[in-house]
Each structure stands twice: as C-alpha cells, then as structure tokens.
C-alpha positions as CSV (number, residue, x, y, z in Angstrom):
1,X,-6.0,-15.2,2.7
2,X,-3.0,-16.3,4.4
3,X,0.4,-15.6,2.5
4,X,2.9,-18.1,1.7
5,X,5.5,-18.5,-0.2
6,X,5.5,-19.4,-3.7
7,X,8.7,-19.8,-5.8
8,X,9.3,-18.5,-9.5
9,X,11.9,-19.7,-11.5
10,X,13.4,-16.5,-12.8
11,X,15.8,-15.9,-15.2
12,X,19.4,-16.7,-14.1
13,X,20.2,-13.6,-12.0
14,X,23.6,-12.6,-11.6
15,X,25.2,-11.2,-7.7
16,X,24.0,-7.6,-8.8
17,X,20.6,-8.4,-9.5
18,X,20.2,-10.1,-6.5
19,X,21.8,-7.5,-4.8
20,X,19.8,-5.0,-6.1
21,X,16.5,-7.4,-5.4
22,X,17.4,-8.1,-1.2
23,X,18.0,-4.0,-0.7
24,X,14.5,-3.3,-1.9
25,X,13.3,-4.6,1.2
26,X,15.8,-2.5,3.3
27,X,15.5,1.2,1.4
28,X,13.0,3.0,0.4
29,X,14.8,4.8,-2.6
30,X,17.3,2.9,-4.7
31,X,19.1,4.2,-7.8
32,X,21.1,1.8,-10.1
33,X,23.5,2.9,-12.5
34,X,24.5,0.4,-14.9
35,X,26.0,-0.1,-18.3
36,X,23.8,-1.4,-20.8
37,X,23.2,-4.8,-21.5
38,X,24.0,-5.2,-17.5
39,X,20.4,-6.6,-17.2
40,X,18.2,-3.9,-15.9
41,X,15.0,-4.9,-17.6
42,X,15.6,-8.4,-16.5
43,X,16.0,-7.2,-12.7
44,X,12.9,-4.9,-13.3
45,X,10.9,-7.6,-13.9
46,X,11.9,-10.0,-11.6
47,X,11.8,-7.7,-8.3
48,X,8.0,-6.8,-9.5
49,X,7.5,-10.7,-8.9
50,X,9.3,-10.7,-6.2
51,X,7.5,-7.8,-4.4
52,X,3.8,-8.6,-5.8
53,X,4.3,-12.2,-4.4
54,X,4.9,-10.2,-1.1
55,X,1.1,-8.7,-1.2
56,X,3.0,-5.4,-2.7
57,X,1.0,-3.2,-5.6
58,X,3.8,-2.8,-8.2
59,X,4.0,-0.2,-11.0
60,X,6.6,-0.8,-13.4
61,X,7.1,2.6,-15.7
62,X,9.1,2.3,-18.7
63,X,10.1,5.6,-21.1
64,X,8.4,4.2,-24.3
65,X,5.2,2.3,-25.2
66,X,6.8,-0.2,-27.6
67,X,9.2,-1.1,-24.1
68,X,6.4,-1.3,-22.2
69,X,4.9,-4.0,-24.5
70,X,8.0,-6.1,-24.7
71,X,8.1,-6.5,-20.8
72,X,4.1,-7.8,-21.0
73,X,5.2,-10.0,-22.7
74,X,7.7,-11.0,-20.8
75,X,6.6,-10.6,-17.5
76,X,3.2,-12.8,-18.6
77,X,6.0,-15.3,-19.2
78,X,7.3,-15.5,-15.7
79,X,3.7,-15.1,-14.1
80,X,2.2,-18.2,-16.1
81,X,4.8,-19.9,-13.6
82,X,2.9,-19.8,-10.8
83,X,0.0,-22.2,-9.7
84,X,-3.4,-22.1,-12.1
85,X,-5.7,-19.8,-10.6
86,X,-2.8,-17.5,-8.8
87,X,-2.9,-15.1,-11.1
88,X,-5.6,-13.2,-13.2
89,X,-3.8,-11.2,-16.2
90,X,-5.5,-8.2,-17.6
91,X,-4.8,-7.5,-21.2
92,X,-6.1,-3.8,-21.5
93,X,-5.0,-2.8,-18.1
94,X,-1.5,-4.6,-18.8
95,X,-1.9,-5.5,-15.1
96,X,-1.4,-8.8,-13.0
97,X,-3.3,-9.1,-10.1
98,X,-2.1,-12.1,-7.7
99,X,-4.5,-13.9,-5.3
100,X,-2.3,-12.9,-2.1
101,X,-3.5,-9.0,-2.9
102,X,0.0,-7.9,-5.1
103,X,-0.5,-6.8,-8.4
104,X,1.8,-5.5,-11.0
105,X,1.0,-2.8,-13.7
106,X,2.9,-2.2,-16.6
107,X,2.9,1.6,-17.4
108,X,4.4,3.9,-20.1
109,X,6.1,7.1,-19.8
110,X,5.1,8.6,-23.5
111,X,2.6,10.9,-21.1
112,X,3.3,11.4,-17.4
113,X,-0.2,13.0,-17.1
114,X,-1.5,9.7,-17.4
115,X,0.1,8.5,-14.5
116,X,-1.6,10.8,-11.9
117,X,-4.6,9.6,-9.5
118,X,-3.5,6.0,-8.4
119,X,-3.1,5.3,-4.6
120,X,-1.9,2.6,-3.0
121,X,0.9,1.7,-4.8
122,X,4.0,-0.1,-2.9
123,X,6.7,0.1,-5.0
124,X,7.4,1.8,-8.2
125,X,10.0,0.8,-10.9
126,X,11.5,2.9,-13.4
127,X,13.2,1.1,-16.2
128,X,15.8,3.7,-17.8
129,X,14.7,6.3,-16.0
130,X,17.1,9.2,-17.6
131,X,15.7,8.6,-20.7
132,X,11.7,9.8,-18.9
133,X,11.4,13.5,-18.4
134,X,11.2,15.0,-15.1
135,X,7.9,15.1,-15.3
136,X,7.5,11.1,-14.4
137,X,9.1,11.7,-11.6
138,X,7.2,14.9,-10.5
139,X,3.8,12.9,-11.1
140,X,4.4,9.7,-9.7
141,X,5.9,10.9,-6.4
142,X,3.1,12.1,-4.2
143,X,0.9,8.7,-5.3
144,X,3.9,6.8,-3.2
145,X,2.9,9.5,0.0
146,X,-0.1,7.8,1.3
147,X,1.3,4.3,1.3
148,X,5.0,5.3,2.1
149,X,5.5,3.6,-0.8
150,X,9.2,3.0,-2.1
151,X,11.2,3.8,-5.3
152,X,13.8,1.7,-8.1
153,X,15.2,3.8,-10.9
154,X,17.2,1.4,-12.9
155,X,19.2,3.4,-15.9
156,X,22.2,3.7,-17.8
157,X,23.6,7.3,-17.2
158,X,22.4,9.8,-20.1
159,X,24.2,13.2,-19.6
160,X,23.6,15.7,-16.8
161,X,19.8,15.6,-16.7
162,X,17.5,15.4,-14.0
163,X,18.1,11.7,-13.3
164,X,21.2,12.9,-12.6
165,X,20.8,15.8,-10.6
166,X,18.5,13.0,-8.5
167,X,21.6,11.3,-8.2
168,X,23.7,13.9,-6.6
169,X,21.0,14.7,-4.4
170,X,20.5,11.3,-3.8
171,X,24.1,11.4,-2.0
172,X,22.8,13.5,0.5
173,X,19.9,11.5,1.7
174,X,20.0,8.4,4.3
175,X,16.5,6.9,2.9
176,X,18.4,6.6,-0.4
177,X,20.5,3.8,-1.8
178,X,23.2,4.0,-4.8
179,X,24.3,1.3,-6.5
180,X,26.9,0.8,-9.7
181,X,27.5,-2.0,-11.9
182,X,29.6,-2.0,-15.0
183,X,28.2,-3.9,-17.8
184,X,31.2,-6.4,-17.4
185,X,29.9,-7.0,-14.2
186,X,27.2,-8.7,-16.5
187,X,28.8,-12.6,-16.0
188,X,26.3,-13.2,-19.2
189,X,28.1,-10.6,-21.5
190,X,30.8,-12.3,-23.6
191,X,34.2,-10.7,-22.9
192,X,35.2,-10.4,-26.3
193,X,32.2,-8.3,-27.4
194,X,33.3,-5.6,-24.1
195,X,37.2,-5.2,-26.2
C-alpha cells in the first residue's frame, strides 16, 4: 500500500512539542527534561501518531498501569480522527495498528520482564522515564538493535538516579539529543499558578 499523508488534528501543541516532534526524525536518542505540567504526555502521544502514520511500530512505555490506561484512552481519542477503516484498535493488546503498516502499543512499566521478546519496533517512548527502574531501560534496549530503532525519554527530573546518570552520559554521545523546557515554557500554564 502506498503511503500518503493523512492529517490529525492534535491537541494544540506548543514550539517545544513541536520541537521535540521534528528532531525525532533527525536523532536516534532524545532526552527531554521538563517541568511538570510542561505537556510531556500530550507530546508522547502525539509523536506516536505522528511516527505510526510514517509506517513506524511505536511502543509507548509509561511507569504505572493506571497511566498507561489514561493514555488509551486518550490516544483512541486522537486515532478515531483518522478515515473509517484506517485504523483497527485492539482492546486487550492496547495496540493500534494503522493500515500503512505503523502501529502503536501502549505498554506498562509495573514489570520490565514483560517487555522482553518484541522485534521490530521503530521507536520507543518513555513517558516519565526517572520514575521506571533501570531495569526498563536494560530490557527494552536490545529489542531497538535489530531495527536500529530510536529512543524518547520524556521526564521531569527525579534525583540522581539512573535516568540521570543516562543523562550525563548522554552528554558524551553524538547519536543523542538533550533538550530542556521549564514548565513556564508551557504557553498553556497560567502565570499566576507558576508565582
């Protein structure tokens, strides 16, 4: 099937989100440090559409189960935008799989076990990833080897953990991207509630 373009309205995205969205096709490792309420879940979401409706196999990985159900329910939301018959959604799988060949999986961190044997996968998203242990990282890692897949950890900082220690190492690297955003960079947030 041939690919073409098909347009989702998305939430109203502020310049970091977008930002955030246009570097995923340019590095393969992106970190975003942002304050909370900055939008992070909203750009998750919205740049697994974006890169499903590319052809890309998406896994979106947040730390608890009750997170991971809000985002179904959200991300079903923006899927129902697209033509009828685009889109099949899969209830026990939590997984939307697009016509073009992209798909996107809504995953859990509660037990990084769980995560191991998957192939394939394009892109993998990590909503508040310094609140997932290490092991996430560890088991999701080698399933992005075969398809050279790339990486989007989306957090606000929690201590010196190993999100952080990815961080600083992160520094060193030229296949990695760093990105900050202050939560007033948030043009949604109300000044009054950051005094």
């Amino acid at each position: 099937m041939e690919n073409k373009t098909i347009d989702v309205a998305p939430p109203d995205l502020h310049v970091g989100q977008i930002e955030v969205i246009k570097s995923l096709d340019k590095n393969r490792y992106t970190i975003v440090c942002a304050g909370r309420r900055w939008g992070k879940s909203t750009l998750s979401l919205v740049s697994s559409v974006d890169q499903a409706l590319k052809g890309q196999k998406v896994w979106l990985i947040f730390p608890v189960y009750p997170q991971s159900l809000e985002a179904w329910l959200n991300l079903k939301s923006l899927i129902r935008q697209l033509p009828e018959q685009y889109a099949e959604i899969r209830e026990v799988e939590k997984r939307i799989v697009l016509r073009n060949g992209g798909s996107i999986q809504i995953k859990s961190a509660n037990k990084p076990e769980s995560l191991r044997g998957a192939g394939g996968i394009s892109l993998v998203i990590f909503d508040e990833a310094a609140y997932m242990d290490k092991e996430t990282w560890e088991t999701v890692r080698p399933i992005l080897s075969d398809s050279l897949g790339k990486a989007l950890f989306c957090t606000t900082p929690n201590g010196m953990n190993w999100m952080y220690q990815l961080y600083e190492n992160a520094k060193l690297r030229d296949d990695w991207k760093i990105l900050h955003y202050p939560t007033e960079s948030n043009p949604n947030i109300n000044r009054d509630e950051l005094a």
